[in-house]
Every structure is written in C-alpha cells, then in structure tokens.
mmCIF file of the N, C-alpha and C atoms, coordinates in Angstrom:
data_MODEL
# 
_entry.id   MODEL 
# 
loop_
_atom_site.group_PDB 
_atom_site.id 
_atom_site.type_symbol 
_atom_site.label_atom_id 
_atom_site.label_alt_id 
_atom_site.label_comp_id 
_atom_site.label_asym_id 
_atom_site.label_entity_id 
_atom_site.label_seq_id 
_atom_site.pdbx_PDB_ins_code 
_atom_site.Cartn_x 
_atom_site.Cartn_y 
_atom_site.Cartn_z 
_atom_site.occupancy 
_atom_site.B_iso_or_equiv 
_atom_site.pdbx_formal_charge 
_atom_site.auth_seq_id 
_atom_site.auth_comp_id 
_atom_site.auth_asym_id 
_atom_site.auth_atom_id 
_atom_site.pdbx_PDB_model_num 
ATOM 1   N N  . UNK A 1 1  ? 0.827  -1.181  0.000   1.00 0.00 ? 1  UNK A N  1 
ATOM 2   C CA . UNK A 1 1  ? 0.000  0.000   0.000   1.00 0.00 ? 1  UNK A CA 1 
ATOM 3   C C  . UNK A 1 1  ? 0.876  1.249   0.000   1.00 0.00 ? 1  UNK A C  1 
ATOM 4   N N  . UNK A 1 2  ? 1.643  1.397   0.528   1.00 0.00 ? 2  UNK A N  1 
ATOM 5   C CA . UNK A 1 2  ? 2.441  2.114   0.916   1.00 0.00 ? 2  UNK A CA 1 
ATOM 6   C C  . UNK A 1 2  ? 3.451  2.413   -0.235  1.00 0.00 ? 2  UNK A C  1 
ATOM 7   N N  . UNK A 1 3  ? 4.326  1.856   -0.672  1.00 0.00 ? 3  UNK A N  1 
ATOM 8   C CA . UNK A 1 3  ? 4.528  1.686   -1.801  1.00 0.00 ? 3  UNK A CA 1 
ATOM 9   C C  . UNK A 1 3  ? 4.681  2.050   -3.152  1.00 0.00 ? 3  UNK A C  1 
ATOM 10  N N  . UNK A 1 4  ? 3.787  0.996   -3.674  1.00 0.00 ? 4  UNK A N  1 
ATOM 11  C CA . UNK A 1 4  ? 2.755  1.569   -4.458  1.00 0.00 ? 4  UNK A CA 1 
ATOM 12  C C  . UNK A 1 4  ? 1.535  2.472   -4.434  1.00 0.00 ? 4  UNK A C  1 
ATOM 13  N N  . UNK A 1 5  ? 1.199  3.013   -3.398  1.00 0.00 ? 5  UNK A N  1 
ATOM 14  C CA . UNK A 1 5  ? 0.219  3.975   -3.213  1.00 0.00 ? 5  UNK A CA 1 
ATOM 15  C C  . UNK A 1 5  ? -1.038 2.884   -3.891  1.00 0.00 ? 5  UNK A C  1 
ATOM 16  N N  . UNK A 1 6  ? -1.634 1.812   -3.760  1.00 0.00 ? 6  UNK A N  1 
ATOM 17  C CA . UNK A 1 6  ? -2.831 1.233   -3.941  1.00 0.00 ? 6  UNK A CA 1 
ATOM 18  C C  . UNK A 1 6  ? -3.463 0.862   -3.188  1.00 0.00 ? 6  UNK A C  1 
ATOM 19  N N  . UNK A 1 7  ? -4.627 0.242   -3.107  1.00 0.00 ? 7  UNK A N  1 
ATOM 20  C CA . UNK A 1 7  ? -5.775 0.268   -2.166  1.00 0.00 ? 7  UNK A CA 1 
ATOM 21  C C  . UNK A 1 7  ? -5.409 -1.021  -0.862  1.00 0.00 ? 7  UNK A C  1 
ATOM 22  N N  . UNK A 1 8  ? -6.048 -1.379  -0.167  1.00 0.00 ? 8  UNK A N  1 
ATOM 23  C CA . UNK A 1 8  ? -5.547 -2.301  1.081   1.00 0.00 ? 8  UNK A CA 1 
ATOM 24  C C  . UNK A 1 8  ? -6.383 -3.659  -0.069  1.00 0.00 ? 8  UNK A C  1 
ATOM 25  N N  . UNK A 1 9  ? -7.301 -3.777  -0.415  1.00 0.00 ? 9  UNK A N  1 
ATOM 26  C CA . UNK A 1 9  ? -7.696 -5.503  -1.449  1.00 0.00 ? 9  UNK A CA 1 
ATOM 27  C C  . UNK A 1 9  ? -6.551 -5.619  -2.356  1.00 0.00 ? 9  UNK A C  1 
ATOM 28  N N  . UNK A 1 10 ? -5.992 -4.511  -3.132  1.00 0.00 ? 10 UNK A N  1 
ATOM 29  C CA . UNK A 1 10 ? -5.216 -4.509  -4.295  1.00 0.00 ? 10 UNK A CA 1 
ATOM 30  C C  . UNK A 1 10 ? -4.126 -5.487  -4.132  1.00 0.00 ? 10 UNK A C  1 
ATOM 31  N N  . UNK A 1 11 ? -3.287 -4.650  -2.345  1.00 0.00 ? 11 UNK A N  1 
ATOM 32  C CA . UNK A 1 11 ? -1.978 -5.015  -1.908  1.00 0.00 ? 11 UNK A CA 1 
ATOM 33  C C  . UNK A 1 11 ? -1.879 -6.198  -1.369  1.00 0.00 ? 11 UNK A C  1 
ATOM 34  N N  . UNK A 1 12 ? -3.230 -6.693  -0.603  1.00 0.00 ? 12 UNK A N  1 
ATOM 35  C CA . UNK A 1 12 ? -3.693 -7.871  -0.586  1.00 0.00 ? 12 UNK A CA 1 
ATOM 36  C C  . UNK A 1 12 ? -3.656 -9.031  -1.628  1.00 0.00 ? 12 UNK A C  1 
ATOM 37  N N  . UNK A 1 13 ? -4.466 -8.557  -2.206  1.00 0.00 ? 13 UNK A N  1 
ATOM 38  C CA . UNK A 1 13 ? -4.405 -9.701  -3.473  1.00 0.00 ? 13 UNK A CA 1 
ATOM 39  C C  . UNK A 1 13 ? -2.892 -9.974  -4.118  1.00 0.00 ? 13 UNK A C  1 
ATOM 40  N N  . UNK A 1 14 ? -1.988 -9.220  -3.974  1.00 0.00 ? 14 UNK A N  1 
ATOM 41  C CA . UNK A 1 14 ? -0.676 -9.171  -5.202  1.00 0.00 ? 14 UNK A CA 1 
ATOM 42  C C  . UNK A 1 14 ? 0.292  -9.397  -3.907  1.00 0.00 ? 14 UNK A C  1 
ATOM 43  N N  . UNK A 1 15 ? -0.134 -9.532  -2.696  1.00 0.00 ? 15 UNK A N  1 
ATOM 44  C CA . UNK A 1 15 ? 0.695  -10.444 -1.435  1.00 0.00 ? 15 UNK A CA 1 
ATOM 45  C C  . UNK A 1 15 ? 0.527  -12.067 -1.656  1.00 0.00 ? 15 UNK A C  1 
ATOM 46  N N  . UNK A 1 16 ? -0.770 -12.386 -1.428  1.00 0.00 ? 16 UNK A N  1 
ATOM 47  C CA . UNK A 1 16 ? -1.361 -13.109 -2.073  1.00 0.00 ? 16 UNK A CA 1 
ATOM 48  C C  . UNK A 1 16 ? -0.793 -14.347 -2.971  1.00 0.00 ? 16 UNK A C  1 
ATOM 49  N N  . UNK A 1 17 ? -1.017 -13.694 -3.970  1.00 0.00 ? 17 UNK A N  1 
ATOM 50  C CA . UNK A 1 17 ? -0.417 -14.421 -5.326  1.00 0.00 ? 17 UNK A CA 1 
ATOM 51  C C  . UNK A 1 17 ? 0.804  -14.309 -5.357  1.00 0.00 ? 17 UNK A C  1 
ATOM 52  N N  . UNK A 1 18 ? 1.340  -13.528 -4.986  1.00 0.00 ? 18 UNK A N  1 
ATOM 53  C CA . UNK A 1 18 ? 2.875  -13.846 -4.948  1.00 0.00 ? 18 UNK A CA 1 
ATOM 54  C C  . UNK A 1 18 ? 3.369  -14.926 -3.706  1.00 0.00 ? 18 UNK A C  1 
ATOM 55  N N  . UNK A 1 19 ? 3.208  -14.941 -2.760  1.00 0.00 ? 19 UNK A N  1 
ATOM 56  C CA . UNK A 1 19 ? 3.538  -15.467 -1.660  1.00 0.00 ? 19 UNK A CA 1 
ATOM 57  C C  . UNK A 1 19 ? 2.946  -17.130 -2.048  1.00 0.00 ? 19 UNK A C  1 
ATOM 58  N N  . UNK A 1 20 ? 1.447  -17.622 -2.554  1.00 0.00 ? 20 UNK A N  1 
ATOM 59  C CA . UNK A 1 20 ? 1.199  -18.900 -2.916  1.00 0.00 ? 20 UNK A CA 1 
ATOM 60  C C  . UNK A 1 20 ? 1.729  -19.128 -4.475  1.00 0.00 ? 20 UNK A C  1 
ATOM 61  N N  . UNK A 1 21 ? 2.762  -18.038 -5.126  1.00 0.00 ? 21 UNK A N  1 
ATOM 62  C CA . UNK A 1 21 ? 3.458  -18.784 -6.134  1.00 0.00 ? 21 UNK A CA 1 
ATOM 63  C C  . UNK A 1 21 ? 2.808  -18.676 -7.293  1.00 0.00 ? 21 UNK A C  1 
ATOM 64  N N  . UNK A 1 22 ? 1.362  -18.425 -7.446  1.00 0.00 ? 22 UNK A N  1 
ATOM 65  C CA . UNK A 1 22 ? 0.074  -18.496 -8.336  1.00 0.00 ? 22 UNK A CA 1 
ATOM 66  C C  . UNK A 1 22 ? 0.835  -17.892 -9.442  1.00 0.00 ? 22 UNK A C  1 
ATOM 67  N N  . UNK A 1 23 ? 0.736  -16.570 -9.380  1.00 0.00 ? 23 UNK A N  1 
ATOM 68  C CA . UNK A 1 23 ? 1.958  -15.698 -10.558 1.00 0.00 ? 23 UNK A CA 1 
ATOM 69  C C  . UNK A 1 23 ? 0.356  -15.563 -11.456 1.00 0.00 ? 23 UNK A C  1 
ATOM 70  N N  . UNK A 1 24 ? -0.849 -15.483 -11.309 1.00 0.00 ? 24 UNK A N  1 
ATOM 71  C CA . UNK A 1 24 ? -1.693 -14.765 -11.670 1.00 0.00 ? 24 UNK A CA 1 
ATOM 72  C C  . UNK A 1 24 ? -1.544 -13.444 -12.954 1.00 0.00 ? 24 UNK A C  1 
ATOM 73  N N  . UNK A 1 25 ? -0.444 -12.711 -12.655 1.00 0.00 ? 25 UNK A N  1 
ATOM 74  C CA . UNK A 1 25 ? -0.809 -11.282 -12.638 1.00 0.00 ? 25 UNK A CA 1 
ATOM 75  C C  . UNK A 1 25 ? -0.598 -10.256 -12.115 1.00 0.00 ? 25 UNK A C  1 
ATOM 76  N N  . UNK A 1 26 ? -0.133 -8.838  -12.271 1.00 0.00 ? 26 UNK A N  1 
ATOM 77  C CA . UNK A 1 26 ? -0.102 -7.904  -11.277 1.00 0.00 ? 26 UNK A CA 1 
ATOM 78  C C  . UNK A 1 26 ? -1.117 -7.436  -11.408 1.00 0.00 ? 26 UNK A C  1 
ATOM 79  N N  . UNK A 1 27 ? -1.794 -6.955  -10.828 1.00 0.00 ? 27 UNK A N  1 
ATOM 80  C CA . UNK A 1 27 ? -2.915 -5.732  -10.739 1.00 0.00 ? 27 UNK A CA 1 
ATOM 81  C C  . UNK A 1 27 ? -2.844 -4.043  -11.140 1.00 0.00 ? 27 UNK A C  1 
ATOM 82  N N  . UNK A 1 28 ? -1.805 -3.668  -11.173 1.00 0.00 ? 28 UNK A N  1 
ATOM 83  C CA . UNK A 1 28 ? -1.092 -2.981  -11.719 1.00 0.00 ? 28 UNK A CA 1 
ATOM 84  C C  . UNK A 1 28 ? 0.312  -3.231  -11.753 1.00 0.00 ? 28 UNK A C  1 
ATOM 85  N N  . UNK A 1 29 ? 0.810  -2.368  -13.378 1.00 0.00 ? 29 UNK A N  1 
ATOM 86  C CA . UNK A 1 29 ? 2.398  -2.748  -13.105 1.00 0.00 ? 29 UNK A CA 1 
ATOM 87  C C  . UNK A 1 29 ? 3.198  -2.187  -11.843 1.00 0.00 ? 29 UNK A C  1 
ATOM 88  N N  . UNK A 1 30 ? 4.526  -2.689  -11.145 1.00 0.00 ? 30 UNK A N  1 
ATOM 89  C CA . UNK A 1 30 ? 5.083  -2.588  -10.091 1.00 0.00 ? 30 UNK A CA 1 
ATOM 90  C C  . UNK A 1 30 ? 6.281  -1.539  -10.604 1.00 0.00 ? 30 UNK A C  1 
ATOM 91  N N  . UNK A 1 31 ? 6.601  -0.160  -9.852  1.00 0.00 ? 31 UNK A N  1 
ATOM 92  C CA . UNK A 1 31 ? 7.099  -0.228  -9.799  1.00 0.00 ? 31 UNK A CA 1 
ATOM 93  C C  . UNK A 1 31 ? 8.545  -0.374  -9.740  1.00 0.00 ? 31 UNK A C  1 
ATOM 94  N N  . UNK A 1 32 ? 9.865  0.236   -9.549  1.00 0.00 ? 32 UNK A N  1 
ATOM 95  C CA . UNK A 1 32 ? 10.854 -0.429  -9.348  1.00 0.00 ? 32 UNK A CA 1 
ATOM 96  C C  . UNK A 1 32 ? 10.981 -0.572  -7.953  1.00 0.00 ? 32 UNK A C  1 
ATOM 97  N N  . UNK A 1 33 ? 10.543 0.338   -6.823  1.00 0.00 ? 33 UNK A N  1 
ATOM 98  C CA . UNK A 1 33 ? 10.741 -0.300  -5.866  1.00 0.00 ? 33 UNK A CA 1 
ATOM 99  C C  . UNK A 1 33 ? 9.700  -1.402  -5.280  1.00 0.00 ? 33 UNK A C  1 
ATOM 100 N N  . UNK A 1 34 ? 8.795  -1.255  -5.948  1.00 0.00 ? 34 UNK A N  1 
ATOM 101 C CA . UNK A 1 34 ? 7.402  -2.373  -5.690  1.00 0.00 ? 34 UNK A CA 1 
ATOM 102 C C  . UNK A 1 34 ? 8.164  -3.888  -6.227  1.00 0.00 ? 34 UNK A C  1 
ATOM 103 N N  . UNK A 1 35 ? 8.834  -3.731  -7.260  1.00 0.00 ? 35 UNK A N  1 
ATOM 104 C CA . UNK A 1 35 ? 9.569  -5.124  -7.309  1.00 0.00 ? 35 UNK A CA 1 
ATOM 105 C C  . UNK A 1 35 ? 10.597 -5.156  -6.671  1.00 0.00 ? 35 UNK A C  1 
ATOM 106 N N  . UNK A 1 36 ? 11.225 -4.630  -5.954  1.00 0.00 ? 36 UNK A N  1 
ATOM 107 C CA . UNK A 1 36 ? 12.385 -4.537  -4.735  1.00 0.00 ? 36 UNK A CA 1 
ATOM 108 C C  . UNK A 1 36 ? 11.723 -5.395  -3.749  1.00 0.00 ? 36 UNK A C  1 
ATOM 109 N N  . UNK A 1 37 ? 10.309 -5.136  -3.429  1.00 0.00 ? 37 UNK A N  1 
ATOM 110 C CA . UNK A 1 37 ? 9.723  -5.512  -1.868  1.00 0.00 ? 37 UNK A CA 1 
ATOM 111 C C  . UNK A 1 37 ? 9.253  -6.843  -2.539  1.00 0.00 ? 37 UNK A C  1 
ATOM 112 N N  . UNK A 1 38 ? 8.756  -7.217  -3.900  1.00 0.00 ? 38 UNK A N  1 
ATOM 113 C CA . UNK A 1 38 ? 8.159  -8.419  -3.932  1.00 0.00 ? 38 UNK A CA 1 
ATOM 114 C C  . UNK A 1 38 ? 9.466  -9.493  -4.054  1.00 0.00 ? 38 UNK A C  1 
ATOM 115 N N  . UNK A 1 39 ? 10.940 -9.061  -4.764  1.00 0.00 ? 39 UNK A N  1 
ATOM 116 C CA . UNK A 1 39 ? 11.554 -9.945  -4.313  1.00 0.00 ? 39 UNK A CA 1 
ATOM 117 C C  . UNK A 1 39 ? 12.136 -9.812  -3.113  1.00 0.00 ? 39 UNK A C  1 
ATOM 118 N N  . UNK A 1 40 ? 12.201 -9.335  -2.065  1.00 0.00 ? 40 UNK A N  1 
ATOM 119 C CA . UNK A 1 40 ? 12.618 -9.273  -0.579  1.00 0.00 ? 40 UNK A CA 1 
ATOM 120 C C  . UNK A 1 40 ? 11.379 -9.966  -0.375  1.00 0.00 ? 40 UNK A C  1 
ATOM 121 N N  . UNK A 1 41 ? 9.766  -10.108 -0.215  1.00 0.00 ? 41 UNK A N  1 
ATOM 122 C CA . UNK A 1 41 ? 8.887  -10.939 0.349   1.00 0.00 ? 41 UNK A CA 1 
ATOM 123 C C  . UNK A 1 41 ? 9.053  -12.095 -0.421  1.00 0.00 ? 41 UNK A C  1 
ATOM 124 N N  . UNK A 1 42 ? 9.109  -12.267 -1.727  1.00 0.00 ? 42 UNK A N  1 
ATOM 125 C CA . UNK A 1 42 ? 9.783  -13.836 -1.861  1.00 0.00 ? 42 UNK A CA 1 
ATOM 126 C C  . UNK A 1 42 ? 10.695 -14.990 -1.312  1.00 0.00 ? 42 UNK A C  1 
ATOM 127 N N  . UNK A 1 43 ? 11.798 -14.034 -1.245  1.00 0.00 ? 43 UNK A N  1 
ATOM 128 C CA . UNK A 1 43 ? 12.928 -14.346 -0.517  1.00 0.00 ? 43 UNK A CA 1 
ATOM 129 C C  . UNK A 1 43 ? 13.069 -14.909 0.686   1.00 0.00 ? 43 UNK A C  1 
ATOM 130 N N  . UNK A 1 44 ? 11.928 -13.666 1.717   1.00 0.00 ? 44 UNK A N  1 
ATOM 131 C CA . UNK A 1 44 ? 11.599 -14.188 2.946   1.00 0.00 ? 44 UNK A CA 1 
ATOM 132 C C  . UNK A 1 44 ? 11.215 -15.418 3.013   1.00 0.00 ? 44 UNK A C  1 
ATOM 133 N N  . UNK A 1 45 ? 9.760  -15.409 2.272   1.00 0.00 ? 45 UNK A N  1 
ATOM 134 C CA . UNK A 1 45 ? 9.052  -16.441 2.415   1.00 0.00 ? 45 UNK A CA 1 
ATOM 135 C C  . UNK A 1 45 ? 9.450  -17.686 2.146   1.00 0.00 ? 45 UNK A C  1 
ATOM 136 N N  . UNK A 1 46 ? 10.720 -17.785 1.077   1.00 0.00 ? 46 UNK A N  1 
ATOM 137 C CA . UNK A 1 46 ? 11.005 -18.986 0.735   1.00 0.00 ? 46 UNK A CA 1 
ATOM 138 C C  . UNK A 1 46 ? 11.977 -19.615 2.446   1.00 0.00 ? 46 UNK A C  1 
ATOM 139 N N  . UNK A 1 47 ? 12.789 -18.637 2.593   1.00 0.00 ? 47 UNK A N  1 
ATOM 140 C CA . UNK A 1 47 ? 13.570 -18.718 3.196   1.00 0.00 ? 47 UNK A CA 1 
ATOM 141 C C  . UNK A 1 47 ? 12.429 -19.502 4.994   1.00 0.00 ? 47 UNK A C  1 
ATOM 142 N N  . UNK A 1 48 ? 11.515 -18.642 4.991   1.00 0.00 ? 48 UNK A N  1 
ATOM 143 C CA . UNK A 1 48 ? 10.510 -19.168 6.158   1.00 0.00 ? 48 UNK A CA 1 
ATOM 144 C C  . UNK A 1 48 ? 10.245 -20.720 6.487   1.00 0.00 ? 48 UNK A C  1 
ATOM 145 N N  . UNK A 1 49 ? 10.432 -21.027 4.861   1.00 0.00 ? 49 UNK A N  1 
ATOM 146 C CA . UNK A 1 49 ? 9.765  -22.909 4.148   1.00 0.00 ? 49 UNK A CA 1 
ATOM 147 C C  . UNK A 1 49 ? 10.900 -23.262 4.431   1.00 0.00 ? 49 UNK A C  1 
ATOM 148 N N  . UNK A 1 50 ? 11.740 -23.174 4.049   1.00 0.00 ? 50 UNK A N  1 
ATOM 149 C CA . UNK A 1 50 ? 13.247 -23.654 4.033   1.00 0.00 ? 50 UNK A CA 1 
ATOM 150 C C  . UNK A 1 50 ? 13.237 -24.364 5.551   1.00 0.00 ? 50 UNK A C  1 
ATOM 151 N N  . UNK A 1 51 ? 13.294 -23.210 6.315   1.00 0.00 ? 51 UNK A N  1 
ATOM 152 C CA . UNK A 1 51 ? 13.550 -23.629 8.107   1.00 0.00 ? 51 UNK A CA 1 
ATOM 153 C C  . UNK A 1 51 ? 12.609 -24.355 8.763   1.00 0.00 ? 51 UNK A C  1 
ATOM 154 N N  . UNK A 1 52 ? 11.153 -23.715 8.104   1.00 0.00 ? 52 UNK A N  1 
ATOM 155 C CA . UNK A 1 52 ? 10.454 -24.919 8.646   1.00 0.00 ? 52 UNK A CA 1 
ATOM 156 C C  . UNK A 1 52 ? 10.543 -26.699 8.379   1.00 0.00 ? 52 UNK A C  1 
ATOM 157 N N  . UNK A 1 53 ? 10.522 -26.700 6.865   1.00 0.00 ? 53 UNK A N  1 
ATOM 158 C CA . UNK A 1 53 ? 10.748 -27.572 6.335   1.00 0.00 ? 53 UNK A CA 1 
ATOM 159 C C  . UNK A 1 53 ? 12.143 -28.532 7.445   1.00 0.00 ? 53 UNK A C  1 
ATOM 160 N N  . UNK A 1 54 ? 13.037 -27.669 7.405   1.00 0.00 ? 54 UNK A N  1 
ATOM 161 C CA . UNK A 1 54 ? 14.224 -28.543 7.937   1.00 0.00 ? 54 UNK A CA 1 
ATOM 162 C C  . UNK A 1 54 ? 14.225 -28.640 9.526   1.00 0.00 ? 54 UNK A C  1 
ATOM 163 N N  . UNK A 1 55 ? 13.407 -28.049 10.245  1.00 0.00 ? 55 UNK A N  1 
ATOM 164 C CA . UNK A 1 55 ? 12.927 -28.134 11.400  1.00 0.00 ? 55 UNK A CA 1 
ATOM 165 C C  . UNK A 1 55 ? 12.182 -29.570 11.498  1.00 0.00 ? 55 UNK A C  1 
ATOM 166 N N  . UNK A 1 56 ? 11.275 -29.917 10.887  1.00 0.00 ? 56 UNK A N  1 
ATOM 167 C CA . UNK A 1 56 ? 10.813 -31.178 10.449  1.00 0.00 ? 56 UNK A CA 1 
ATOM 168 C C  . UNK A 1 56 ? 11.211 -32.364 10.042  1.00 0.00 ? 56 UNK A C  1 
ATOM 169 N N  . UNK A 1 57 ? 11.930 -31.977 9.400   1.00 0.00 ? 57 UNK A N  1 
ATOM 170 C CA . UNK A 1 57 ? 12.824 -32.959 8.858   1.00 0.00 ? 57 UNK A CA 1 
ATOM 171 C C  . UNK A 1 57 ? 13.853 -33.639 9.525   1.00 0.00 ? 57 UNK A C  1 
ATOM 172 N N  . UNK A 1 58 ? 14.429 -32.711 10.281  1.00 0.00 ? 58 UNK A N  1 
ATOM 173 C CA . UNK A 1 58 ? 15.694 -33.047 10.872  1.00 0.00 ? 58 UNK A CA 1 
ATOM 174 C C  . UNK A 1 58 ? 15.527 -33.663 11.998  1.00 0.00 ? 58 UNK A C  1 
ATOM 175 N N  . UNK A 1 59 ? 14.163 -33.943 12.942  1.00 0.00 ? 59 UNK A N  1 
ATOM 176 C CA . UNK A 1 59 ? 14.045 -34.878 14.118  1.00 0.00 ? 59 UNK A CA 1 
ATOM 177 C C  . UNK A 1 59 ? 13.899 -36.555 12.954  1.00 0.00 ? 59 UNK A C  1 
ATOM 178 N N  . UNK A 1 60 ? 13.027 -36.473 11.865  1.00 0.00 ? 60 UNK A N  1 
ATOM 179 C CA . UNK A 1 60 ? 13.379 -37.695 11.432  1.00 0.00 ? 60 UNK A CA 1 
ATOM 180 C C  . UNK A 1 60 ? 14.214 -38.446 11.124  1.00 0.00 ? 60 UNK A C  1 
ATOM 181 N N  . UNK A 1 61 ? 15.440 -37.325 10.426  1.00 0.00 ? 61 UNK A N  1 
ATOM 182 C CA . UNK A 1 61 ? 16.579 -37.986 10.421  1.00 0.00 ? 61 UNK A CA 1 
ATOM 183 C C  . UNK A 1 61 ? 17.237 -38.384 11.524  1.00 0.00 ? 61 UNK A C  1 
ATOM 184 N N  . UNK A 1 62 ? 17.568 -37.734 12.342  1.00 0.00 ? 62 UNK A N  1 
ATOM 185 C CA . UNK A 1 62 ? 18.178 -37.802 13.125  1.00 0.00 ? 62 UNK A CA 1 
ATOM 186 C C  . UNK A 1 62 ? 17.679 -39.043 14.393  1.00 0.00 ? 62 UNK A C  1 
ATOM 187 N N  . UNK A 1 63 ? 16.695 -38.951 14.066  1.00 0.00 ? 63 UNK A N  1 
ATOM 188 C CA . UNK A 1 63 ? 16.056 -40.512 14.988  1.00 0.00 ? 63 UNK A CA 1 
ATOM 189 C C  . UNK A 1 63 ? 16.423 -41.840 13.904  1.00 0.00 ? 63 UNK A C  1 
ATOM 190 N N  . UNK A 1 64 ? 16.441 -41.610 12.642  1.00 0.00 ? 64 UNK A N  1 
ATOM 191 C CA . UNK A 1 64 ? 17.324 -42.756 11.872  1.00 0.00 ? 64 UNK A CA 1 
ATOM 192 C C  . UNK A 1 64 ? 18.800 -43.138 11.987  1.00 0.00 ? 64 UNK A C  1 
ATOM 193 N N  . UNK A 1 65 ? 18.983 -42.263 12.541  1.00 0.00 ? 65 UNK A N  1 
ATOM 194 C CA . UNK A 1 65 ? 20.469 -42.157 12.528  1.00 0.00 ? 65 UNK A CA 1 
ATOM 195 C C  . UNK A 1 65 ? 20.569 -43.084 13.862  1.00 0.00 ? 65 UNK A C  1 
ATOM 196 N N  . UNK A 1 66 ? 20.228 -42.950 14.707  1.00 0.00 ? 66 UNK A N  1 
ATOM 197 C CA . UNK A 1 66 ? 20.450 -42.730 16.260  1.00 0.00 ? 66 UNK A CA 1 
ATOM 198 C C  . UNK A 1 66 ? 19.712 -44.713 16.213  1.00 0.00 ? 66 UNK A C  1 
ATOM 199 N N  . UNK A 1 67 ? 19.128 -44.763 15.549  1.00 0.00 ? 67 UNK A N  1 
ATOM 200 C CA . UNK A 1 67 ? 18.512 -45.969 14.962  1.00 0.00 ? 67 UNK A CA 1 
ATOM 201 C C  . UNK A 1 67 ? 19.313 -46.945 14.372  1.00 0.00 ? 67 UNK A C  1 
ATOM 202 N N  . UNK A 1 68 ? 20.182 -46.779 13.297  1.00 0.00 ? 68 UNK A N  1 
ATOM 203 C CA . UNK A 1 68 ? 21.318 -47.784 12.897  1.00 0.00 ? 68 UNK A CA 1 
ATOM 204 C C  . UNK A 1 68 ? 22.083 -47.439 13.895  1.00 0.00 ? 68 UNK A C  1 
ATOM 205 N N  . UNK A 1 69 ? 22.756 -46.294 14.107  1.00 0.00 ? 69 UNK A N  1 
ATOM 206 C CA . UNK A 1 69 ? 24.152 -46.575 15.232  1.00 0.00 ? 69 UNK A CA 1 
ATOM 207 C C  . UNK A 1 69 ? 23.749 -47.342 16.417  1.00 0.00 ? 69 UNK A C  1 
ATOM 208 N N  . UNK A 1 70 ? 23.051 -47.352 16.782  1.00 0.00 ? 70 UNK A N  1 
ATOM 209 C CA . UNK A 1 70 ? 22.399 -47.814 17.955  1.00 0.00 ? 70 UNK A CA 1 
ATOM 210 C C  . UNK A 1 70 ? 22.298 -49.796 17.925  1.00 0.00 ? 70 UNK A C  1 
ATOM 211 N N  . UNK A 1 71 ? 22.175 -50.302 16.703  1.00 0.00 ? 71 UNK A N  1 
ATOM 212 C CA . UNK A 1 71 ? 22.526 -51.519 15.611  1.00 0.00 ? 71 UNK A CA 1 
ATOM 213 C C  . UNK A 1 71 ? 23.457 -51.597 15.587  1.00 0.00 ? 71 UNK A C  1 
ATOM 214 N N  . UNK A 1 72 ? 24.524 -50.797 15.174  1.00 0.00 ? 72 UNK A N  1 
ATOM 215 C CA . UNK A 1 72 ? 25.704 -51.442 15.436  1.00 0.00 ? 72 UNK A CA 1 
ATOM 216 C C  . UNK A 1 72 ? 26.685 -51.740 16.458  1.00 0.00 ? 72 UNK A C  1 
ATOM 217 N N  . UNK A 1 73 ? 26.295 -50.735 17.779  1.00 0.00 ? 73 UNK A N  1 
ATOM 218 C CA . UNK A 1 73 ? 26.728 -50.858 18.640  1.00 0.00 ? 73 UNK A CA 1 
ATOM 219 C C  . UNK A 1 73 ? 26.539 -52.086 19.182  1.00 0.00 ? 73 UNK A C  1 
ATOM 220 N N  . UNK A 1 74 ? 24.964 -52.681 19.142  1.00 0.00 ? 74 UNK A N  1 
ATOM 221 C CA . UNK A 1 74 ? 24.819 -53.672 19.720  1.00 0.00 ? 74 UNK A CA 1 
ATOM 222 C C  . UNK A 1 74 ? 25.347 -54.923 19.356  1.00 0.00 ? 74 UNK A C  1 
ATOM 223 N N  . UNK A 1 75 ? 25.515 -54.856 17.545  1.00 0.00 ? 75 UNK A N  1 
ATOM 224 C CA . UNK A 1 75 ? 26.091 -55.609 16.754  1.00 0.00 ? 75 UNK A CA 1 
ATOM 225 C C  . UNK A 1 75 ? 27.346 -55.924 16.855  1.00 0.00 ? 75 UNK A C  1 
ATOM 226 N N  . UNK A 1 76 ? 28.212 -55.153 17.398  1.00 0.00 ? 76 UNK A N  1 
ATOM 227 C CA . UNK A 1 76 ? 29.806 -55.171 17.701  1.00 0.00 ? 76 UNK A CA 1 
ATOM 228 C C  . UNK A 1 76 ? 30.095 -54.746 18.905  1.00 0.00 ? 76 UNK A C  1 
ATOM 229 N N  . UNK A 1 77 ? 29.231 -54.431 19.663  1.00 0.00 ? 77 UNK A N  1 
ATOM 230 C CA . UNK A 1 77 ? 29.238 -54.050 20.893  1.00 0.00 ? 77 UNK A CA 1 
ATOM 231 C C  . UNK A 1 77 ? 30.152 -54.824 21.943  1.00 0.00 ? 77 UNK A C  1 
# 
C-alpha cells in the first residue's frame, strides 16, 4: 500500500499471489521499488519454508540415525 500507493484488497491480493506462487498477474504494473519488496517478500518467504521444512525434517533424520548406530553398537558391541 504504501509503496505503491494502492488500495488495502489490491496489496492484498498481489501479497497473495505472490507469496502462494500463483503468478496470476499484477494488478497494476510494479514499480521499481514495488519489485524490490516483492523480491525481498519472496525471498523471505522462501527462506521461512526452508527452516520450517528442515525443522521437520531433521528430528526424522536424526532418529534414523540414532537408529542404525544404535545396531551397530549392539552388533559389535
């Protein structure tokens, strides 16, 4: 909004679609600093998935892990 000087649905909607990837469309063209902020909110956002993602991930592995070593210890133990 700010920004681009457009309405609060506009800035909404083109958060929106950018952030779920859709790629729709702009609603109006952006901009050079309006595409400054949409790739800095890309960026973020990917970056948000990233950590969550590996936040998740990483108790599974890591209980696999802890899972064979744990096999071999007993195995050669």
């Amino acid at each position: 909004m700010v920004i681009e000087g457009r309405n609060f649905f506009d800035s909404l909607y083109m958060v929106v679609i950018t952030l779920a990837a859709v790629g729709l469309g702009e609603t109006h063209l952006l901009t050079f600093h309006g595409r400054i902020f949409t790739i800095v909110l890309i960026a973020g956002w990917a970056g948000i998935g990233f950590y969550a993602l590996g936040t998740i991930i990483q108790p599974i592995i890591e209980g696999e892990i802890r899972k064979v070593l744990g096999r071999k210890r007993t195995l050669f133990g």
